[in-house]
PyMOL Python script that loads the backbone (N, CA, C, O; Angstrom):
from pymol import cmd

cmd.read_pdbstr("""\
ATOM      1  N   UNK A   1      15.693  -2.939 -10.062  1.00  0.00           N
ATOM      2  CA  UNK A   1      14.564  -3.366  -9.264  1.00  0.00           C
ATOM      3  C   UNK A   1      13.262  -2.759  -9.789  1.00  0.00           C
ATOM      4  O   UNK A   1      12.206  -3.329  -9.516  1.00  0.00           O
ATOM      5  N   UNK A   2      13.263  -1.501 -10.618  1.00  0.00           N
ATOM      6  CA  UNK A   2      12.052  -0.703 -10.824  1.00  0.00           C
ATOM      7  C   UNK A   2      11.346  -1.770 -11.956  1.00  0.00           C
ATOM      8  O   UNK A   2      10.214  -2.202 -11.735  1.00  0.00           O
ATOM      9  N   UNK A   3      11.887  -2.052 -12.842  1.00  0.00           N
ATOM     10  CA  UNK A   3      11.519  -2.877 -13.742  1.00  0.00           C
ATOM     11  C   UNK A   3      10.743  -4.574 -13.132  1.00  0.00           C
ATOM     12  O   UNK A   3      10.269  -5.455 -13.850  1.00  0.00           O
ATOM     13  N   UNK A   4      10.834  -4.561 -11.883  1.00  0.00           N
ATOM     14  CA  UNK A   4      10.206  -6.163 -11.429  1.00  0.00           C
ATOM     15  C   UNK A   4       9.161  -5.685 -11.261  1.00  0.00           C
ATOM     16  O   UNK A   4       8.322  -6.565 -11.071  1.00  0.00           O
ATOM     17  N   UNK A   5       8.445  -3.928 -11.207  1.00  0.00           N
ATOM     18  CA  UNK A   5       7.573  -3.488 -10.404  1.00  0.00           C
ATOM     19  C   UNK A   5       6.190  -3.413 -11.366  1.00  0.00           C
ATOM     20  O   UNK A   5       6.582  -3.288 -12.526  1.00  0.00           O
ATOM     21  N   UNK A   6       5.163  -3.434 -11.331  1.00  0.00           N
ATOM     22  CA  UNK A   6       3.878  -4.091 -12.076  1.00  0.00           C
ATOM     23  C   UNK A   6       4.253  -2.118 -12.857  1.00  0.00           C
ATOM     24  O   UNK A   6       4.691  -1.721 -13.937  1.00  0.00           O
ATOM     25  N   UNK A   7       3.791  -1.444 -11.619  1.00  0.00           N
ATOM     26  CA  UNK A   7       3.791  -0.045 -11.927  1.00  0.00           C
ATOM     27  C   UNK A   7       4.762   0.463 -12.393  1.00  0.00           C
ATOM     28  O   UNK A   7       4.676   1.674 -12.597  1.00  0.00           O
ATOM     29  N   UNK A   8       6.115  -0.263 -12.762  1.00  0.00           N
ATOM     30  CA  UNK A   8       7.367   0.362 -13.206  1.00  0.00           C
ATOM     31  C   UNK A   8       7.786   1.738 -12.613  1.00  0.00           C
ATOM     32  O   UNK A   8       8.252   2.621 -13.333  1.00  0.00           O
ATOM     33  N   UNK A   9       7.600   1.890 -11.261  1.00  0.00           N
ATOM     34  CA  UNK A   9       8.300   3.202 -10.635  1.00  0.00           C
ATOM     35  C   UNK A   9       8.444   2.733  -8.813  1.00  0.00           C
ATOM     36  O   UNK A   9       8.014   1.712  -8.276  1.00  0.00           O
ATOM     37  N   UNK A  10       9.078   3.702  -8.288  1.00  0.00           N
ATOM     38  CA  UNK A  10       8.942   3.375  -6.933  1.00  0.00           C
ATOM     39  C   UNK A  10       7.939   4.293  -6.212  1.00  0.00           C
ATOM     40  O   UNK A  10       7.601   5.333  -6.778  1.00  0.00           O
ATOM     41  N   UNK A  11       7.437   3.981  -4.997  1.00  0.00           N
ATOM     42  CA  UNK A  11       6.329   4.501  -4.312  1.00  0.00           C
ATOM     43  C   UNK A  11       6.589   5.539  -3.589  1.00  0.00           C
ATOM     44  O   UNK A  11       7.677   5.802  -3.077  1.00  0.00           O
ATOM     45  N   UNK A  12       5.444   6.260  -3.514  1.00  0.00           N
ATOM     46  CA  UNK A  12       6.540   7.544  -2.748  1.00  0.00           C
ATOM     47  C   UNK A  12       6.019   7.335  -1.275  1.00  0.00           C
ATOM     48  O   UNK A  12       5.260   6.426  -0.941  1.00  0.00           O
ATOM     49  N   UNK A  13       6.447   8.143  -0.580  1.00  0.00           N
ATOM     50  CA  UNK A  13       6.214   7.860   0.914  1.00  0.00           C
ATOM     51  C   UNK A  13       4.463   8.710   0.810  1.00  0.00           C
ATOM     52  O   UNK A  13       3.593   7.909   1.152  1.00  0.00           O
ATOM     53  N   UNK A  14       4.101   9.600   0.558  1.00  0.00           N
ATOM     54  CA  UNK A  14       2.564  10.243   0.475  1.00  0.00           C
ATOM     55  C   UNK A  14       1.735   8.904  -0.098  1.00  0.00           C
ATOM     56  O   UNK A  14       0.560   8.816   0.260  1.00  0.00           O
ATOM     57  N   UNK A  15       2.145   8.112  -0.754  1.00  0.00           N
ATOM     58  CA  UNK A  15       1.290   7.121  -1.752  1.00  0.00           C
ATOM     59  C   UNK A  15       1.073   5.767  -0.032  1.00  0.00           C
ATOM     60  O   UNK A  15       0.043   5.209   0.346  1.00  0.00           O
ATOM     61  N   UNK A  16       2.503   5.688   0.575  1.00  0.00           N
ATOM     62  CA  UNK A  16       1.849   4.876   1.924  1.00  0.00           C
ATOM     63  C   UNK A  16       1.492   5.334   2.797  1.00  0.00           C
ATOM     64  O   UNK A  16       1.125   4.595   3.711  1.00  0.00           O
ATOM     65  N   UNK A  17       1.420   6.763   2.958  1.00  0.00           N
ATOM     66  CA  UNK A  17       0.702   7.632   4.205  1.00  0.00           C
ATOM     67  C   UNK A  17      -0.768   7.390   3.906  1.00  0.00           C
ATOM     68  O   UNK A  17      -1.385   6.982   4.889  1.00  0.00           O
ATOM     69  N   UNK A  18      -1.560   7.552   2.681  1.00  0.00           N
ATOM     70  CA  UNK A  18      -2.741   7.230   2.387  1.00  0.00           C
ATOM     71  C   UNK A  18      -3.040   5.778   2.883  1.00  0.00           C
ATOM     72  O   UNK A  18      -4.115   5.709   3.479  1.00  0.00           O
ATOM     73  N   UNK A  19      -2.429   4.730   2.793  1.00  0.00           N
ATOM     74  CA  UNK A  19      -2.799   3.603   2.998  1.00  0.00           C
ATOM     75  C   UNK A  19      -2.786   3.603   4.605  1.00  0.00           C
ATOM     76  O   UNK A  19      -3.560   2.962   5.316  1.00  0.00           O
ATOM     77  N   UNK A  20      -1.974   4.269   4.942  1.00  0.00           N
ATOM     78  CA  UNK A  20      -1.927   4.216   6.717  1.00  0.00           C
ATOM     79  C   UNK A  20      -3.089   5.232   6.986  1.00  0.00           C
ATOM     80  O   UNK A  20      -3.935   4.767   7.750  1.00  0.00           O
ATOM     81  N   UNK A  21      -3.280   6.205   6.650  1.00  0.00           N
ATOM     82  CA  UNK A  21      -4.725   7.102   7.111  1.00  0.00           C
ATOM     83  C   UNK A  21      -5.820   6.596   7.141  1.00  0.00           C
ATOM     84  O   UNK A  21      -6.744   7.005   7.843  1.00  0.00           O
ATOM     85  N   UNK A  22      -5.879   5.402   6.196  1.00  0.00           N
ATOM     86  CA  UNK A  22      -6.790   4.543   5.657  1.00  0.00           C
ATOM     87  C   UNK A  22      -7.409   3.551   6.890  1.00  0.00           C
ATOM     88  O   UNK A  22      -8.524   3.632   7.405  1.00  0.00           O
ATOM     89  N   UNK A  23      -6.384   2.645   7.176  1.00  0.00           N
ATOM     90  CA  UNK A  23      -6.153   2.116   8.455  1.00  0.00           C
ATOM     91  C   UNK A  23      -6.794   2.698   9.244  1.00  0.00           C
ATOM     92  O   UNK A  23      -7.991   2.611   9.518  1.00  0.00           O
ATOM     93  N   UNK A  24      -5.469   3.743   9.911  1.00  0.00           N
ATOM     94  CA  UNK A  24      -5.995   4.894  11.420  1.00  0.00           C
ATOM     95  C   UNK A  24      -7.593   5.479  11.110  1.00  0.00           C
ATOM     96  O   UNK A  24      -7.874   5.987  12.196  1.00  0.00           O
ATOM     97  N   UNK A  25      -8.485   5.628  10.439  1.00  0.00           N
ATOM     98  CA  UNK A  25      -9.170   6.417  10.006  1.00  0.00           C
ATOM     99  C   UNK A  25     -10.453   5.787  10.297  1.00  0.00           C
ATOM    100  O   UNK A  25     -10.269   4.570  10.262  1.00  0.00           O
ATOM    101  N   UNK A  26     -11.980   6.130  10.639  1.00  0.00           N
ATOM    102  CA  UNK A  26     -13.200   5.355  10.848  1.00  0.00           C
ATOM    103  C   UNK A  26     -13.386   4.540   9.939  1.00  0.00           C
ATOM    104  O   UNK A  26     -13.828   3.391   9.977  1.00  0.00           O
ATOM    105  N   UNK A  27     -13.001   5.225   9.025  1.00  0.00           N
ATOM    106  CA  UNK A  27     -13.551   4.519   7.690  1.00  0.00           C
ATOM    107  C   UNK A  27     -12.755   3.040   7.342  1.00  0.00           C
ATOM    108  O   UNK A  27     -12.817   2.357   6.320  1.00  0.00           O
ATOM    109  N   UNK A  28     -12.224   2.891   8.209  1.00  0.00           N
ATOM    110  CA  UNK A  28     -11.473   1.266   8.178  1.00  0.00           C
ATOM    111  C   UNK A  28     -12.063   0.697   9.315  1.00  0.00           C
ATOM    112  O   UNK A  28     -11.412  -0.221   9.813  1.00  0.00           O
ATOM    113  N   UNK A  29     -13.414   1.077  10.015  1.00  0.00           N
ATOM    114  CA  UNK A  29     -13.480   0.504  10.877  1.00  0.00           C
ATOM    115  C   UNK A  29     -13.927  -1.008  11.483  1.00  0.00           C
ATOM    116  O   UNK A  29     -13.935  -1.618  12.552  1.00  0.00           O
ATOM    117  N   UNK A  30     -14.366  -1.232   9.777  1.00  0.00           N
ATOM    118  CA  UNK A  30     -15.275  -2.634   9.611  1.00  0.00           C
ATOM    119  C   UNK A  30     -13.357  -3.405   8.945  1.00  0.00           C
ATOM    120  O   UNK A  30     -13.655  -4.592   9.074  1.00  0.00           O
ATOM    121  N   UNK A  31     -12.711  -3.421   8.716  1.00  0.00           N
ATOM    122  CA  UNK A  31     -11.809  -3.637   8.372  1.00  0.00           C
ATOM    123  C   UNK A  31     -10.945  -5.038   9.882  1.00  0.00           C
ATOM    124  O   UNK A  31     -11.054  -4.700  11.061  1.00  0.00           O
ATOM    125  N   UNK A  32     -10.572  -5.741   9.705  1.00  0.00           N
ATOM    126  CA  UNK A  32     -10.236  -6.795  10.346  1.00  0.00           C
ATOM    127  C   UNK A  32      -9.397  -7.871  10.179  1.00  0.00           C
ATOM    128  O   UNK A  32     -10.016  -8.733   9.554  1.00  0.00           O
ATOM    129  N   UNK A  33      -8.243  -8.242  10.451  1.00  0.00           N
ATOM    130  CA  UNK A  33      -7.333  -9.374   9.948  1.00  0.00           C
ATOM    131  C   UNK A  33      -7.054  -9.069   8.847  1.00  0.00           C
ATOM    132  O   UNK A  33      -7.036 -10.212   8.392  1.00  0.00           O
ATOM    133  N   UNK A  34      -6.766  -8.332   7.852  1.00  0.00           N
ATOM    134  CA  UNK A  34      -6.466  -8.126   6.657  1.00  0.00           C
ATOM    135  C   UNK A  34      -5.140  -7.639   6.518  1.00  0.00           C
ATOM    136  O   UNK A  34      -4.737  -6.968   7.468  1.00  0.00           O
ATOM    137  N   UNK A  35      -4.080  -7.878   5.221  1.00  0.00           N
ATOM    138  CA  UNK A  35      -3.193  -7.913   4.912  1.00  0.00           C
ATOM    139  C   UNK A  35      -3.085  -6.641   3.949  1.00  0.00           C
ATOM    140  O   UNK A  35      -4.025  -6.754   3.162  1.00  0.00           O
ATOM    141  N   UNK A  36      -2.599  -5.861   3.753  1.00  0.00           N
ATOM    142  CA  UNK A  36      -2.613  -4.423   2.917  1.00  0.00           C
ATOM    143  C   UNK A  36      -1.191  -4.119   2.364  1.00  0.00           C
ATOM    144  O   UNK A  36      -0.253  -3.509   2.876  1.00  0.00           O
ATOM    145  N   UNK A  37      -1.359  -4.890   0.855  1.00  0.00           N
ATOM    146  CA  UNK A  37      -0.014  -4.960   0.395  1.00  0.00           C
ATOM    147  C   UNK A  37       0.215  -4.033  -0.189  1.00  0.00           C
ATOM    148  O   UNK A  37      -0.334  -4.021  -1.291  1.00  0.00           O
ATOM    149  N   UNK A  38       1.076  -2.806   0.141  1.00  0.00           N
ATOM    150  CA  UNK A  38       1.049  -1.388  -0.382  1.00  0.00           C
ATOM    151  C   UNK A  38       2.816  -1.910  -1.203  1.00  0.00           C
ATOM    152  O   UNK A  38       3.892  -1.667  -0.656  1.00  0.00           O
ATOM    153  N   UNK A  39       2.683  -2.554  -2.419  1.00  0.00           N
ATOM    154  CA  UNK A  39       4.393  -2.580  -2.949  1.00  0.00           C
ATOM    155  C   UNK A  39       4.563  -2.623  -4.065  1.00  0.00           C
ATOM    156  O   UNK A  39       5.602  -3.164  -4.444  1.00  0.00           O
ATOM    157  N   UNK A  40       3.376  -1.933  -5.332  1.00  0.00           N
ATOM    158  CA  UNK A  40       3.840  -1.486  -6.362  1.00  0.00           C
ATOM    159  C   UNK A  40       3.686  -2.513  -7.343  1.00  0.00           C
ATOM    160  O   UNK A  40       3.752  -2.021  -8.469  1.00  0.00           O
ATOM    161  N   UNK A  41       3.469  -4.014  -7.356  1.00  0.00           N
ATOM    162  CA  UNK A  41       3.351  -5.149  -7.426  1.00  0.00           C
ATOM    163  C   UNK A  41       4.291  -5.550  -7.724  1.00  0.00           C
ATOM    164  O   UNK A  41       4.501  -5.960  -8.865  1.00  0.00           O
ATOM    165  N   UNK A  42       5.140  -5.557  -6.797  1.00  0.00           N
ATOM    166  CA  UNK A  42       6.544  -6.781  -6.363  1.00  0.00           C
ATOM    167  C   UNK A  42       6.213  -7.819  -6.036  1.00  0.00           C
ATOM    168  O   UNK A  42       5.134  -7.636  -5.473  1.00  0.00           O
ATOM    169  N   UNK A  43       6.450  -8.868  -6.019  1.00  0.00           N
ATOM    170  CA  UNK A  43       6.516 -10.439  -5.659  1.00  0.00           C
ATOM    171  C   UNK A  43       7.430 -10.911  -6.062  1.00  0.00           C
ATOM    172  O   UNK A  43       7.686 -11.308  -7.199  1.00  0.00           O
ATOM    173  N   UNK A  44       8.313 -10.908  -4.668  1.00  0.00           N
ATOM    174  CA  UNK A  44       9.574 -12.064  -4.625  1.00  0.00           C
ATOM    175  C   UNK A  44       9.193 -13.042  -4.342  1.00  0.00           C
ATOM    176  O   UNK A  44       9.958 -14.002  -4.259  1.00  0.00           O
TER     177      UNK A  44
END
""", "prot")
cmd.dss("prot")
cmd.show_as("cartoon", "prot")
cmd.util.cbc("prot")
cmd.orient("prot")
């Protein structure tokens, strides 16, 4: 599976805590309906 991945590795869990702090955080506050594809660039 690592090899379908753009980045050729898997993600670590700290690499999607950032994307979720991101979110929870003011600084996403203009942020709205948006899709936040945190997956390494997989596409099944």
């Amino acid at each position: 599976m690592v090899s379908s991945l753009s980045l050729q590795r898997m993600g670590h869990p700290d690499e999607i805590a950032l994307a979720i702090t991101f979110l929870a955080s003011p600084a996403a506050s203009y942020v709205t309906g948006a899709v936040l594809d945190a997956h390494g660039g997989y596409n099944a």
